[in-house]
C-alpha positions, -999 to 999 in steps of 0.1 A, spaced: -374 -199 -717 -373 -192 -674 -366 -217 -659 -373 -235 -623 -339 -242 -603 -338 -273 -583 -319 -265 -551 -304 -297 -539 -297 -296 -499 -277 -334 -498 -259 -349 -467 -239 -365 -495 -248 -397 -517 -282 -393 -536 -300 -422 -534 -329 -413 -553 -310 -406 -583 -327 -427 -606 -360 -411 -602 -346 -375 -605 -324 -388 -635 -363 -402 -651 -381 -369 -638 -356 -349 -661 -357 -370 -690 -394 -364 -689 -388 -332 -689 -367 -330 -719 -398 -344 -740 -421 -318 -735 -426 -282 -739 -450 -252 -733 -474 -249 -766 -473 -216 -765 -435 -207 -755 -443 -167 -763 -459 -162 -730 -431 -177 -710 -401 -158 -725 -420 -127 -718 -413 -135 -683 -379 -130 -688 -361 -94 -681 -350 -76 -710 -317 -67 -694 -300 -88 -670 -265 -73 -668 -278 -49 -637 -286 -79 -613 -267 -90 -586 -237 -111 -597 -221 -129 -561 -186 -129 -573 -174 -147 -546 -187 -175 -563 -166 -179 -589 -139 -206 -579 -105 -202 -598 -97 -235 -594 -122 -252 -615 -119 -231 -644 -140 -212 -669 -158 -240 -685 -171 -257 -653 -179 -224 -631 -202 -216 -661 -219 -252 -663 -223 -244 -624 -241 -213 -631 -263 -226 -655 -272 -256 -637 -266 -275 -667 -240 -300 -660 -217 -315 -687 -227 -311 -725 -252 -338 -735 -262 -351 -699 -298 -353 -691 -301 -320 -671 -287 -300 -703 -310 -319 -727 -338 -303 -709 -352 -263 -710 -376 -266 -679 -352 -271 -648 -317 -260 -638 -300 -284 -607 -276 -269 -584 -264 -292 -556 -247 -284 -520 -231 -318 -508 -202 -311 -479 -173 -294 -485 -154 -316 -509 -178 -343 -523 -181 -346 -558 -201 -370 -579 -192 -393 -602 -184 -391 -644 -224 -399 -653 -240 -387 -623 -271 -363 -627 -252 -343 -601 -216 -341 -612 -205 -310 -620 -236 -294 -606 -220 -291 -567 -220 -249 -559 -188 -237 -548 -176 -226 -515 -196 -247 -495 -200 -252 -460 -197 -278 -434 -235 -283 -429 -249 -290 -392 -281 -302 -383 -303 -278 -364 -275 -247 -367 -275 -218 -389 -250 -232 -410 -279 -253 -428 -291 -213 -438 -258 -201 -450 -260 -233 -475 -293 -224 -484 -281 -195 -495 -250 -207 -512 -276 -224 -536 -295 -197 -544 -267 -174 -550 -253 -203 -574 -286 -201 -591 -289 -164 -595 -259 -164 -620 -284 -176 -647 -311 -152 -654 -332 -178 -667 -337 -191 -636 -368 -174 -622 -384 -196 -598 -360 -215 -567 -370 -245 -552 -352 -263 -519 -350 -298 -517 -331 -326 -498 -316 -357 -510 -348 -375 -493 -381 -353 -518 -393 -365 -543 -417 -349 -570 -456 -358 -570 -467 -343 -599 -449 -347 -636 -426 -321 -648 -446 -302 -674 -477 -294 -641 -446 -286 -619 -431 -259 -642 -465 -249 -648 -472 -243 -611 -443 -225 -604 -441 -202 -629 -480 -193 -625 -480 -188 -584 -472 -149 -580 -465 -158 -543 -436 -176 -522 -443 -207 -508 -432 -191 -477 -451 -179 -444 -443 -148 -437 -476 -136 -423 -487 -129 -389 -516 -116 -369 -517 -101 -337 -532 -131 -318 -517 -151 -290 -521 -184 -311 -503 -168 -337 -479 -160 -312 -475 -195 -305 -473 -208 -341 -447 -188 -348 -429 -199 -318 -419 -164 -302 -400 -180 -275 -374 -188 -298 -366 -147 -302 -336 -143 -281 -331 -106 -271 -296 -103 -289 -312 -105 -323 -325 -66 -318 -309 -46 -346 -321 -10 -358 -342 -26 -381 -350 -60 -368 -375 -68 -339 -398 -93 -319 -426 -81 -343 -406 -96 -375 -401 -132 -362 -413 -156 -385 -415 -194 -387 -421 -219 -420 -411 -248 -434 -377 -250 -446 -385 -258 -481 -393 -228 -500 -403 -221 -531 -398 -187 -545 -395 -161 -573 -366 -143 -583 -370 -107 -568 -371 -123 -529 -345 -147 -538 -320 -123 -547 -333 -106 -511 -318 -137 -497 -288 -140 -515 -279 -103 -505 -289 -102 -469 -257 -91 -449 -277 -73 -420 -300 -104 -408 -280 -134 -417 -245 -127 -393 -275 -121 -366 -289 -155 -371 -249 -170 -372 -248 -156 -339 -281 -157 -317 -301 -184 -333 -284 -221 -332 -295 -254 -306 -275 -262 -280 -283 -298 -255 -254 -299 -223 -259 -332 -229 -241 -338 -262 -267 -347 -282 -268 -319 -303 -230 -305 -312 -228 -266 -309 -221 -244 -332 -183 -236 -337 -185 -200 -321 -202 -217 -292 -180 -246 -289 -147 -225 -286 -164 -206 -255 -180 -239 -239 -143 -249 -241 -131 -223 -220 -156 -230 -197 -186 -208 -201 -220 -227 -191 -251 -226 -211 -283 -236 -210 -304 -252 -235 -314 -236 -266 -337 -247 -294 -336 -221 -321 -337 -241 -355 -325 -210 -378 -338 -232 -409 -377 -222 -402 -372 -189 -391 -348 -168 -413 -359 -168 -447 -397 -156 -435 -382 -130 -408 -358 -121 -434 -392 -111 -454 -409 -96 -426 -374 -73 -421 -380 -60 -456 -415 -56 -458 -424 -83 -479 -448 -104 -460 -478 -100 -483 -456 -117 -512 -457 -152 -493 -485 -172 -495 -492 -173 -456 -487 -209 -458 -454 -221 -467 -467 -256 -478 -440 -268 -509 -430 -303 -499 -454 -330 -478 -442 -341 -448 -458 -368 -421 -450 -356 -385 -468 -381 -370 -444 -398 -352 -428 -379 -320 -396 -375 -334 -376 -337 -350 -378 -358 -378 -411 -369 -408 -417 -405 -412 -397 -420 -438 -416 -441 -465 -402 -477 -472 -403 -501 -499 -439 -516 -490 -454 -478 -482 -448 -466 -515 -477 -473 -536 -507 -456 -555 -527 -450 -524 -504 -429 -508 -496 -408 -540 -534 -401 -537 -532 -394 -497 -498 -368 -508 -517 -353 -536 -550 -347 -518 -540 -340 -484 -540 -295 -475 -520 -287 -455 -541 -263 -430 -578 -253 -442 -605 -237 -424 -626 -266 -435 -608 -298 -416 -625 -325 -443 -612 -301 -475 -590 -315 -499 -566 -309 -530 -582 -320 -563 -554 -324 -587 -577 -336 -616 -581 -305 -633 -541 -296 -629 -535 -325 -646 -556 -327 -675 -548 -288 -682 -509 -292 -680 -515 -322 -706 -534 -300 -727 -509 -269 -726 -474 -288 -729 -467 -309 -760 -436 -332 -773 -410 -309 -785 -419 -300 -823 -451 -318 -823 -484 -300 -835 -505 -326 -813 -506 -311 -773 -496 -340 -747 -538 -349 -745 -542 -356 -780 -509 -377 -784 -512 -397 -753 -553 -395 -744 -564 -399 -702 -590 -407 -689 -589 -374 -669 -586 -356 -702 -609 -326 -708 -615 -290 -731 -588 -268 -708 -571 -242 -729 -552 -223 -702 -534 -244 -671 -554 -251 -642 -531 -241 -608 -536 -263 -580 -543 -241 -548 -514 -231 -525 -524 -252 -496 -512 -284 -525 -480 -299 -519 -460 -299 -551 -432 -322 -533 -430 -350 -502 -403 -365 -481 -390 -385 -469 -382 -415 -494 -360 -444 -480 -335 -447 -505 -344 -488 -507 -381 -480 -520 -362 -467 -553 -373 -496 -574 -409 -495 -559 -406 -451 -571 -395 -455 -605 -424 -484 -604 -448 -456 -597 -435 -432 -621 -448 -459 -648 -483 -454 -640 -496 -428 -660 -533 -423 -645 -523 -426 -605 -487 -428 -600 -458 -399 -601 -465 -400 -639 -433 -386 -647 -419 -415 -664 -410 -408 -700 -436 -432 -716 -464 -404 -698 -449 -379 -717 
């Protein structure tokens, strides 16, 4: 059955743990009705894709590069109990988790020192994804940071993901100075002209994607846009307060002087990257995956606390688009939700999730309802105190999370 890999971007300790550790063993209690229609989304031969062998690291051995690959983790835990999701982790160079950890065994290889605001938060990005890619079961990618946390229940996630036929990327652009604007054009930097790069392809989108397997392995591959990015797109303050990148730093120390630069490589490569190969029309033109509140004048969302996390606000994440036409719109997960129940059911049960565990939002669906593109699936950021108040949430079947086991 394909699968949905969890990308895991983390500054270190996971501090929402218990709530992913509960969203998986949801997970492992339910299962697509009709699994035929899934597996024929798998390809029939996988020995000719892209195999990143610089991946595999001799020193952990055979057994644990494979659980890597499969973004399993050790035999029994919670994430191999489960056929929905993969995990795949990229902590610093170094960290491991702990025997009984959701994450341990599950950190990629060959990772890199990751800092803020530099390209080097895109070349762990792609570490991920190449991790990923080993597994062809893995056919959608999602990035996420230590801080996300899921807003929907497992089953209508997978079910999502695997029926959107478009990136939750914006690649798209129109010839209009606002345009322009939005995709913040002054940050194009006259050394990024290749033969087959220019002006014209500059993109910007959130940094949490979610995508199918065909652009991900464009990612994975790239070797033309990416050493571009190391080189011309990083941010630079004289006054210390953001560190350069190393290549910088080694000429600032011999003296060179250089202005300020704010070229966050994070929003802008994967969806030039796209726009290089042509592939703009397979992004949604939104790039809306995970909630965020910028509200605050900071380069960083509001982060939700203990007392901020209750039922209201999972209604405010779930309805909220994020750009319409029509300012008052809004997402209406209702129908997701009562078509998910009735297409997933408890593995080897006869009885679909809305017969063994009636709603009041139940109703006669007999194919999943997708919630629009503009529908966060995800939101950040979580303080990692509120984690009682989250798993709290989880319980409530009707308006929480709803992706505690006893809603499965």
């Amino acid at each position: 059955m394909p699968k949905v890999a969890l990308l895991f971007l983390a500054r270190g300790a996971m501090p929402l743990e218990p709530a992913w550790r509960e969203f998986l063993e949801a997970a492992a209690l339910t299962e697509p009705v009709s699994l035929q229609r899934y597996t024929a989304m798998l390809p029939v031969d996988a020995s000719n894709e892209m195999v990143p062998t610089e991946l595999v690291d001799a020193g952990r051995g055979a057994a644990a590069t494979a659980a890597v690959a499969a973004g399993e983790g050790a035999p029994g835990s919670v994430v191999d109990r489960q056929r929905l999701f993969s995990v795949y982790i990229h902590p610093p160079p170094g960290y491991s988790y702990s025997p009984g950890s959701v994450f341990a065994g599950l950190e990629v290889p060959n990772r890199v020192t990751v800092m803020w605001a530099q390209y080097s938060v895109v070349e762990a990005e792609r570490r991920l994804l190449q991790a990923a890619l080993l597994d062809p079961l893995n056919q959608r990618f999602v990035l996420l940071s230590e801080a996300c946390l899921p807003i929907y229940p497992p089953h209508l996630l997978w079910a999502q993901l695997m029926a959107e036929d478009k990136a939750r990327v914006n690649a798209c652009a129109t010839p209009t100075p606002e345009d322009a604007e939005r995709r913040y054009v002054k940050r194009w930097e006259r050394g990024m002209h290749t033969e087959r790069m220019s002006k014209t392809h500059w993109r910007k989108s959130a940094q949490w994607f979610a995508l199918a397997r065909p652009l991900a392995q464009v990612i994975a591959a790239d070797d033309h846009v990416a050493p571009v990015f190391e080189r011309e797109c990083f941010t630079y303050a004289p006054d210390g307060k953001v560190p350069a990148p190393p290549h910088l730093q080694a000429l600032l120390d011999a003296g060179f002087r250089m202005q300020k630069r704010a070229c966050v490589a994070d929003e802008h490569y994967v969806p030039t990257l796209l726009a290089v190969h042509g592939l703009d029309n397979q992004t949604d033109c939104l790039g809306v995956m995970t909630h965020a509140d910028w509200a605050w004048p900071s380069w960083s969302p509001k982060t939700y606390q203990t007392f901020e996390v209750t039922l209201p606000l999972i209604a405010r994440l779930r309805a909220k688009k994020w750009y319409t036409p029509e300012p008052d719109a809004a997402c209406d997960p209702g129908p997701s939700l009562a078509s998910a129940d009735a297409v997933f059911r408890r593995p080897g049960d006869a009885r679909n999730l809305a017969v063994r565990r009636p709603s009041k939002r139940a109703g006669t669906h007999r194919e999943f309802v997708p919630l629009g593109p503009a529908c966060s699936l995800f939101a950040r950021k979580f303080d990692g105190k509120s984690i009682d108040a989250v798993l709290w949430a989880a319980m409530d079947c009707e308006e929480g999370f709803a992706w505690h086991r006893i809603c499965m």
